[in-house]
N, CA, C and O atoms as CSV, one atom per row, in Angstrom:
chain,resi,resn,atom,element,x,y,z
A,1,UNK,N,N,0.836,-1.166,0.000
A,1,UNK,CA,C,0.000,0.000,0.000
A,1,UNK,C,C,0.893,1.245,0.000
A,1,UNK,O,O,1.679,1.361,0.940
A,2,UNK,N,N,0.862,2.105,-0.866
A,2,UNK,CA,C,1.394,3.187,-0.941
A,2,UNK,C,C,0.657,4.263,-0.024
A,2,UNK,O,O,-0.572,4.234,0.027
A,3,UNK,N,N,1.527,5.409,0.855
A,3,UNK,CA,C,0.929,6.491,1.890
A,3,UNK,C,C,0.663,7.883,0.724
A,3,UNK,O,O,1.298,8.368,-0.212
A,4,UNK,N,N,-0.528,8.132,1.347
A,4,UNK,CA,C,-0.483,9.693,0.357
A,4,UNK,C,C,-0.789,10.646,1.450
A,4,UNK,O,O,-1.717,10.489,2.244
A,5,UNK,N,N,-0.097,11.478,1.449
A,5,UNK,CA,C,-0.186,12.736,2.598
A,5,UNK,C,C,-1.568,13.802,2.285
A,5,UNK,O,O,-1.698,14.315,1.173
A,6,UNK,N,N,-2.605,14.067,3.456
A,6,UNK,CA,C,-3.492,14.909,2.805
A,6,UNK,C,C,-3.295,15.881,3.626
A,6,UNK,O,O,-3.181,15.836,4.851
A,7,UNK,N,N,-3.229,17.374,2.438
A,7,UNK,CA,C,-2.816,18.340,3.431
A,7,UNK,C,C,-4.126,19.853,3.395
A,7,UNK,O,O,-4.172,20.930,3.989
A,8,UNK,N,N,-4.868,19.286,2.546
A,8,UNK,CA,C,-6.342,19.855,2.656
A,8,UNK,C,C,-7.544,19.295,1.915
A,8,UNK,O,O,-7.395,18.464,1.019
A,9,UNK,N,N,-8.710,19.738,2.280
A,9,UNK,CA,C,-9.871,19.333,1.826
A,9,UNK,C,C,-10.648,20.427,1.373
A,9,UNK,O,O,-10.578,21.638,1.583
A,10,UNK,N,N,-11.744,19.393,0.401
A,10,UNK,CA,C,-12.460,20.016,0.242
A,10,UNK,C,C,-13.932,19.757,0.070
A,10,UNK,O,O,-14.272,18.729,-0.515
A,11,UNK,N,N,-14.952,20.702,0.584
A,11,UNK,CA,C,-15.862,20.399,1.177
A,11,UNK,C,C,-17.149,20.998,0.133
A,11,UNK,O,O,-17.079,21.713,-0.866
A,12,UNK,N,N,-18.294,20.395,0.806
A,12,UNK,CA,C,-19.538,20.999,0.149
A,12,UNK,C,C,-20.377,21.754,1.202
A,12,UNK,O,O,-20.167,21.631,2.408
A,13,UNK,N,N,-21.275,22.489,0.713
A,13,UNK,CA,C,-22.424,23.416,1.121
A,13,UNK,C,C,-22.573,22.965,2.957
A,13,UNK,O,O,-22.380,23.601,3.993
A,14,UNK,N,N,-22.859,22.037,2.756
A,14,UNK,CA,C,-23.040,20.735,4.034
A,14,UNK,C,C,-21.969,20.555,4.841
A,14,UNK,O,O,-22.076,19.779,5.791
A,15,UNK,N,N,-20.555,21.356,4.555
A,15,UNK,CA,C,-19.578,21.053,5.060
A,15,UNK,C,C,-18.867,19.432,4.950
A,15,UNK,O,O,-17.975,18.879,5.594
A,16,UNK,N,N,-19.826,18.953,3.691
A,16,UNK,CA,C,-19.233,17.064,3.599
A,16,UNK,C,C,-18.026,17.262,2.926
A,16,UNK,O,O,-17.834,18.196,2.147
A,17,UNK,N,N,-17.015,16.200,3.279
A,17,UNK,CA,C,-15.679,16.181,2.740
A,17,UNK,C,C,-15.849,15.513,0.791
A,17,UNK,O,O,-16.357,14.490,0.333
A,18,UNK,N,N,-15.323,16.396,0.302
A,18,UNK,CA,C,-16.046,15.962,-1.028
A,18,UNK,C,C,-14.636,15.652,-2.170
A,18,UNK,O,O,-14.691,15.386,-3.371
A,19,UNK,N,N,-13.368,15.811,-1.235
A,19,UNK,CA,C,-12.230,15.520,-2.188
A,19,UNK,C,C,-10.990,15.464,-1.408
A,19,UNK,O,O,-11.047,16.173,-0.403
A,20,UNK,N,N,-9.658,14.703,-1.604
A,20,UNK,CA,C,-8.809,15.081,-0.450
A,20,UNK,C,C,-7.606,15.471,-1.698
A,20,UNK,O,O,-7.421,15.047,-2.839
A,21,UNK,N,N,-6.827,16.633,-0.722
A,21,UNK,CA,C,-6.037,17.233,-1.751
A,21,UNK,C,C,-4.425,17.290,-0.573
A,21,UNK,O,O,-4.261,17.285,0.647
A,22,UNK,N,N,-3.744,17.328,-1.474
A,22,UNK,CA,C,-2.091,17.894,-1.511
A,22,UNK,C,C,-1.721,18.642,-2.590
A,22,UNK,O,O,-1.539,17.979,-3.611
A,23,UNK,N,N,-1.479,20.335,-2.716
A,23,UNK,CA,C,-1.015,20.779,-3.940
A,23,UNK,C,C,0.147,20.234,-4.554
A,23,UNK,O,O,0.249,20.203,-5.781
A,24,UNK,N,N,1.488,19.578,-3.399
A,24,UNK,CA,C,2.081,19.211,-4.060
A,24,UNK,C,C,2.241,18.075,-4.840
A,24,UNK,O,O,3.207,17.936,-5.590
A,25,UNK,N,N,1.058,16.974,-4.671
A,25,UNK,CA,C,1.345,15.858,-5.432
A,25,UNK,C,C,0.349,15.918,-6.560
A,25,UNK,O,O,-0.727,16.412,-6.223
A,26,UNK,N,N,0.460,15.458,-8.073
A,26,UNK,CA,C,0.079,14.808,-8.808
A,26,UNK,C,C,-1.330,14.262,-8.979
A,26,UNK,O,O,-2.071,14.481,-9.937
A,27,UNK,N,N,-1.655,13.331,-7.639
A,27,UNK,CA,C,-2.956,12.920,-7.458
A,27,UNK,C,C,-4.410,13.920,-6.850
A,27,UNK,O,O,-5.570,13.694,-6.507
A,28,UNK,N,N,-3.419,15.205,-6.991
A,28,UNK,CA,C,-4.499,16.061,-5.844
A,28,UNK,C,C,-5.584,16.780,-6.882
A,28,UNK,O,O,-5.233,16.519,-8.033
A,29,UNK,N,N,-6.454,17.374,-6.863
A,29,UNK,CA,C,-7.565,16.611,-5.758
A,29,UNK,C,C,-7.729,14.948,-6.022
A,29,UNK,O,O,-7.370,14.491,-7.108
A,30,UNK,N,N,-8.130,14.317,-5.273
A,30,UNK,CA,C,-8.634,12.986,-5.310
A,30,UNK,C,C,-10.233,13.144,-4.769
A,30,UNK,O,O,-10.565,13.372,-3.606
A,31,UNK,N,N,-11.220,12.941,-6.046
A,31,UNK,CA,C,-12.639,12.802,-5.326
A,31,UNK,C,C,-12.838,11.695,-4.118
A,31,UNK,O,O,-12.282,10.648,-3.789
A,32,UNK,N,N,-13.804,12.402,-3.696
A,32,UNK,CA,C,-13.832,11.315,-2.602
A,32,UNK,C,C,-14.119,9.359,-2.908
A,32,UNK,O,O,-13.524,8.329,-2.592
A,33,UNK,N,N,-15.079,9.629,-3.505
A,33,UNK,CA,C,-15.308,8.217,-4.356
A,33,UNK,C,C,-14.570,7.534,-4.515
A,33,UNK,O,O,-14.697,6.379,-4.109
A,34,UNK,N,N,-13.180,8.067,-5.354
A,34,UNK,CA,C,-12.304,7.927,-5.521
A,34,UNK,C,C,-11.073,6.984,-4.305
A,34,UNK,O,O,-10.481,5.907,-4.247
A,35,UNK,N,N,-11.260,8.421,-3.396
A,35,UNK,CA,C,-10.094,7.498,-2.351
A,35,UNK,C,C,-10.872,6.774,-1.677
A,35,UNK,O,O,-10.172,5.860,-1.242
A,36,UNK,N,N,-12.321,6.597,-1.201
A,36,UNK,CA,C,-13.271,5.395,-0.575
A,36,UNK,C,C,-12.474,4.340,-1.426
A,36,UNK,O,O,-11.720,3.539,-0.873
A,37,UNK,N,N,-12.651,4.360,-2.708
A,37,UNK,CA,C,-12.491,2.966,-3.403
A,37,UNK,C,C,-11.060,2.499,-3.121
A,37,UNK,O,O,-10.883,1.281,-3.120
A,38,UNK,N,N,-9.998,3.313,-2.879
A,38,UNK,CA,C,-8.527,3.279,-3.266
A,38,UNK,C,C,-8.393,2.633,-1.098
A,38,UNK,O,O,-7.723,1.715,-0.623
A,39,UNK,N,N,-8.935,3.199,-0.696
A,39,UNK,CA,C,-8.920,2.645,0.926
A,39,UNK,C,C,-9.078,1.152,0.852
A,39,UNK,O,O,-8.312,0.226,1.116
A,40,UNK,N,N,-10.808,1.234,0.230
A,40,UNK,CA,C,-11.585,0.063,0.826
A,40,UNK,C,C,-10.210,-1.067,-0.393
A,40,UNK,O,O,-10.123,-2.175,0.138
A,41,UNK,N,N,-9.545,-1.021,-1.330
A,41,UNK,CA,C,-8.848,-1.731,-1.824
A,41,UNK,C,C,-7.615,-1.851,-1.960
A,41,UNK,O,O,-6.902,-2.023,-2.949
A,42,UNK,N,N,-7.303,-1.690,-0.286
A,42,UNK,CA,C,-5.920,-1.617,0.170
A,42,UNK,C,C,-5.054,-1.050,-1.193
A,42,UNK,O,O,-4.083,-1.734,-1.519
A,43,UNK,N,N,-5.270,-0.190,-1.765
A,43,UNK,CA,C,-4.141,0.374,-3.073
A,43,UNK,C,C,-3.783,1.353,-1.920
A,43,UNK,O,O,-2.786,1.015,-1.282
A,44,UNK,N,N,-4.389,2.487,-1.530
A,44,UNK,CA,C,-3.271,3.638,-0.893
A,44,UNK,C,C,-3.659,3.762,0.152
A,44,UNK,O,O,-4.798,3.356,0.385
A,45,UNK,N,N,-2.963,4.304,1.093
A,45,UNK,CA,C,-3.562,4.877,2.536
A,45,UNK,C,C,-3.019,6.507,2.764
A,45,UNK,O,O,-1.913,7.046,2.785
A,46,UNK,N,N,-4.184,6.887,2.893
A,46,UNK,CA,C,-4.206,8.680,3.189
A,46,UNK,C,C,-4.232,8.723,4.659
A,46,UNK,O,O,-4.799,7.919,5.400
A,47,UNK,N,N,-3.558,9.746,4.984
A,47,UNK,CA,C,-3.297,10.291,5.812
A,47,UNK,C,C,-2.800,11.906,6.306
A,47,UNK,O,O,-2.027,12.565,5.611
A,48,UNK,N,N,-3.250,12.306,7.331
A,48,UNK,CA,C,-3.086,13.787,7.896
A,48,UNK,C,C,-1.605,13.935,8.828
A,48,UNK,O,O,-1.424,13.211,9.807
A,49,UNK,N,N,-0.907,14.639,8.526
A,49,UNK,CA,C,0.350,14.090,9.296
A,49,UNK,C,C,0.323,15.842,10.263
A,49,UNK,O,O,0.689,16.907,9.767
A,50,UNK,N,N,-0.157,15.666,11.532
A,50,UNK,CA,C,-0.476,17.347,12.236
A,50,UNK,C,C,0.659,17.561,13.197
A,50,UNK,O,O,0.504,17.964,14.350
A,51,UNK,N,N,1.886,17.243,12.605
A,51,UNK,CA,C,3.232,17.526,12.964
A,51,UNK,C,C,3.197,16.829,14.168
A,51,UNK,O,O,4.198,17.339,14.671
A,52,UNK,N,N,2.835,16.124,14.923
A,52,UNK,CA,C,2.784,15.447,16.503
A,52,UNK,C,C,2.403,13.774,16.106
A,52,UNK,O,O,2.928,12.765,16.577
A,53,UNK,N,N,1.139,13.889,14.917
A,53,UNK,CA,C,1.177,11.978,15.121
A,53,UNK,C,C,0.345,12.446,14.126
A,53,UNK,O,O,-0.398,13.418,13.989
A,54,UNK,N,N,0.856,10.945,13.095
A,54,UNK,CA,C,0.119,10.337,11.534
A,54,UNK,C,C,-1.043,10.063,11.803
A,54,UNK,O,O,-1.129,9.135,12.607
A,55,UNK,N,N,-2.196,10.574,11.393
A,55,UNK,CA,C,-3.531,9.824,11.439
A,55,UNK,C,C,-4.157,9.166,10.075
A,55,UNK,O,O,-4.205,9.690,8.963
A,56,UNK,N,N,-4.561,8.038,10.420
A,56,UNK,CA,C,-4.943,7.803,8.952
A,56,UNK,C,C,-6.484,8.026,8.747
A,56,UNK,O,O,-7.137,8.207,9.774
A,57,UNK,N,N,-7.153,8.036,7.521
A,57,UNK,CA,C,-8.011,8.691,7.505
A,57,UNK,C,C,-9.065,7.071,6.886
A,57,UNK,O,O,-8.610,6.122,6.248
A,58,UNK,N,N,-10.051,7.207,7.215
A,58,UNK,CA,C,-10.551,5.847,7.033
A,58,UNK,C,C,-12.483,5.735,6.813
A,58,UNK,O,O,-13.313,6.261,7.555
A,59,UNK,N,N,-12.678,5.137,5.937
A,59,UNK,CA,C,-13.892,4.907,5.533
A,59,UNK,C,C,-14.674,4.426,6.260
A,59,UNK,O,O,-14.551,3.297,6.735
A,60,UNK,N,N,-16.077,5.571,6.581
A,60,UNK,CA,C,-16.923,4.932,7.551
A,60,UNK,C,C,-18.780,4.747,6.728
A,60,UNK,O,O,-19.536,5.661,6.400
A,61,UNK,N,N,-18.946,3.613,6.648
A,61,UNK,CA,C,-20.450,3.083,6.121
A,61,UNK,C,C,-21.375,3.658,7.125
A,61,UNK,O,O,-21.508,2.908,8.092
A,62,UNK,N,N,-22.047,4.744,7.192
A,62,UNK,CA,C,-23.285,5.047,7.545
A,62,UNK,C,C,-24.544,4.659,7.455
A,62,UNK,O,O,-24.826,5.576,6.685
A,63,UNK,N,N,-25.682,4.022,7.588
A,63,UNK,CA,C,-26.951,3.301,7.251
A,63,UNK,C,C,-27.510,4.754,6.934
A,63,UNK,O,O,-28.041,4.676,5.826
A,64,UNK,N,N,-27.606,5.882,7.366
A,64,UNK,CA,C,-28.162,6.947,6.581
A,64,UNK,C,C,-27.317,7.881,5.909
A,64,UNK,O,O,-28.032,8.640,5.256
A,65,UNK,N,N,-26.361,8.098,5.811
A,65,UNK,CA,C,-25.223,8.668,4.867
A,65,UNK,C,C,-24.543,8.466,4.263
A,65,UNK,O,O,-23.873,9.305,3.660
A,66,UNK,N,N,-24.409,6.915,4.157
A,66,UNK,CA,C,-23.469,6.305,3.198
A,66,UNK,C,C,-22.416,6.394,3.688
A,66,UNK,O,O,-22.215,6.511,4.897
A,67,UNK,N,N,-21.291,6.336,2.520
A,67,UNK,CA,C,-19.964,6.202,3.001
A,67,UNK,C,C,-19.479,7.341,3.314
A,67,UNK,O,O,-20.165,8.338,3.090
A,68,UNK,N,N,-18.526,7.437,3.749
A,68,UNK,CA,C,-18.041,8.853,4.133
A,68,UNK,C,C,-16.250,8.631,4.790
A,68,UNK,O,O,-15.689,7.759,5.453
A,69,UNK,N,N,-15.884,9.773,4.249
A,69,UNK,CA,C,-13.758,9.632,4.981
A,69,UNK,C,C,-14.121,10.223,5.957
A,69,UNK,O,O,-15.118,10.944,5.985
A,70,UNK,N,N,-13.112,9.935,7.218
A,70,UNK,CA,C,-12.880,10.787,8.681
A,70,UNK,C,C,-11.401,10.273,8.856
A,70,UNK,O,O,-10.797,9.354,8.305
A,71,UNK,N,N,-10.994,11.277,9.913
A,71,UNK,CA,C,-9.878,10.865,10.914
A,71,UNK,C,C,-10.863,10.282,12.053
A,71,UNK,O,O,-12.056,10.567,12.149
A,72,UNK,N,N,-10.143,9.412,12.896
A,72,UNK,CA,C,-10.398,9.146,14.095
A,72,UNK,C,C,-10.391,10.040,15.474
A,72,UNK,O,O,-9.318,10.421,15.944
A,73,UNK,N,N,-11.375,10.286,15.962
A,73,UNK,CA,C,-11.379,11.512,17.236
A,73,UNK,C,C,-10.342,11.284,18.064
A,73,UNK,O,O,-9.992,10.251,18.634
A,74,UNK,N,N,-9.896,12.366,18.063
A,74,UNK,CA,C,-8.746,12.408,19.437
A,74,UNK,C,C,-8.741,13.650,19.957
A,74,UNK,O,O,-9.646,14.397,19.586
A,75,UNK,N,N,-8.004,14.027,20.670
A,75,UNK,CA,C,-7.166,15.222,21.444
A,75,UNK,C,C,-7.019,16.546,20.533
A,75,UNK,O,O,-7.247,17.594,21.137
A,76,UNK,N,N,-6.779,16.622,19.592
A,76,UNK,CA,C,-6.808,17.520,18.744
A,76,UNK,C,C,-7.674,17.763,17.951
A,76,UNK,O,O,-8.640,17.015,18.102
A,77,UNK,N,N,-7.836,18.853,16.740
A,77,UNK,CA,C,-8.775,18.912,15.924
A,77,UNK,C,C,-7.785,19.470,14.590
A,77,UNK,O,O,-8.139,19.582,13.416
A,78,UNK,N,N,-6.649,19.725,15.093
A,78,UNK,CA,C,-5.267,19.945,13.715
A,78,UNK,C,C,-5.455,18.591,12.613
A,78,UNK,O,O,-5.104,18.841,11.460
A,79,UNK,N,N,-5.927,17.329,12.853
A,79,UNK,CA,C,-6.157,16.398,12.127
A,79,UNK,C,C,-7.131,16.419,11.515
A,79,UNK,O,O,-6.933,16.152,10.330
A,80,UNK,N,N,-8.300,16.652,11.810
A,80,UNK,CA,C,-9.888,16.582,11.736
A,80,UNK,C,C,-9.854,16.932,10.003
A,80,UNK,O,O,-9.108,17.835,9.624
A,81,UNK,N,N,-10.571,16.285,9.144
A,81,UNK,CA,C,-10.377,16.728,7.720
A,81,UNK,C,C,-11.768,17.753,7.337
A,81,UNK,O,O,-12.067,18.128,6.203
A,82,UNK,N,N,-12.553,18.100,8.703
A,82,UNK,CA,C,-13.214,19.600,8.110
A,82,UNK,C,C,-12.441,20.616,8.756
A,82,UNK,O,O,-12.733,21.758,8.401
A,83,UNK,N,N,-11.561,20.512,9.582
A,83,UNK,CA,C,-10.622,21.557,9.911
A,83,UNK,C,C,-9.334,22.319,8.690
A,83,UNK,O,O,-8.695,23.369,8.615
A,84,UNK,N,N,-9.450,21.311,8.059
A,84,UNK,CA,C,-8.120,21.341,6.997
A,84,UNK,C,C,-8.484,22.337,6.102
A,84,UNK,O,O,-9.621,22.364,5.632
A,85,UNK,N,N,-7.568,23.226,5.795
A,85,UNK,CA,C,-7.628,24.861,5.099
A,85,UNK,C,C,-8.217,23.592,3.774
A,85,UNK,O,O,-7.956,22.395,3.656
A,86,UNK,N,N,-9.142,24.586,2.889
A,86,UNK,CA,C,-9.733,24.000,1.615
A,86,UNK,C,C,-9.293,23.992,0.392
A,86,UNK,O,O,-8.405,24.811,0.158
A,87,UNK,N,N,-9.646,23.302,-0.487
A,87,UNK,CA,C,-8.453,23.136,-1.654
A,87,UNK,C,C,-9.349,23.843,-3.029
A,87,UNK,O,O,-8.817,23.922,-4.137
């Protein structure tokens, strides 16, 4: 599995995460669809790196929202991918 660093997002009306971006790489933006599929098929793993600890960012199945990317809650909110300046 290859790591891809995400160093902003970008969001809709709703504030839903609707793409994950790095200006400096190649793959950026990545629709969300996109990296759901690239997660759920072990090809890449994204991640928020908030200078203190790597979080990876990971696909969660909702019964009323469907799928959807998050970081995992912690201590901070420097990780959080609606916190992340927008792309």
């Amino acid at each position: 599995m290859i790591d891809r660093e995400v160093k902003r997002s970008k969001k809709n009306d709703d504030g839903d995460i609707t793409a994950l971006c790095n200006p400096t790489e190649w793959w950026s933006p990545r629709q969300k669809a996109d990296a759901i599929n690239d997660i759920e098929n072990n090809t890449y793993r994204y991640f928020v790196d908030d200078g203190t600890n790597v979080i990876s960012i990971h696909v969660v199945n909702d019964s009323i929202k469907g799928k959807y990317l998050r970081t995992d809650p912690d201590k901070t909110t420097r990780n959080n991918l609606d916190d992340l300046p927008d792309c």
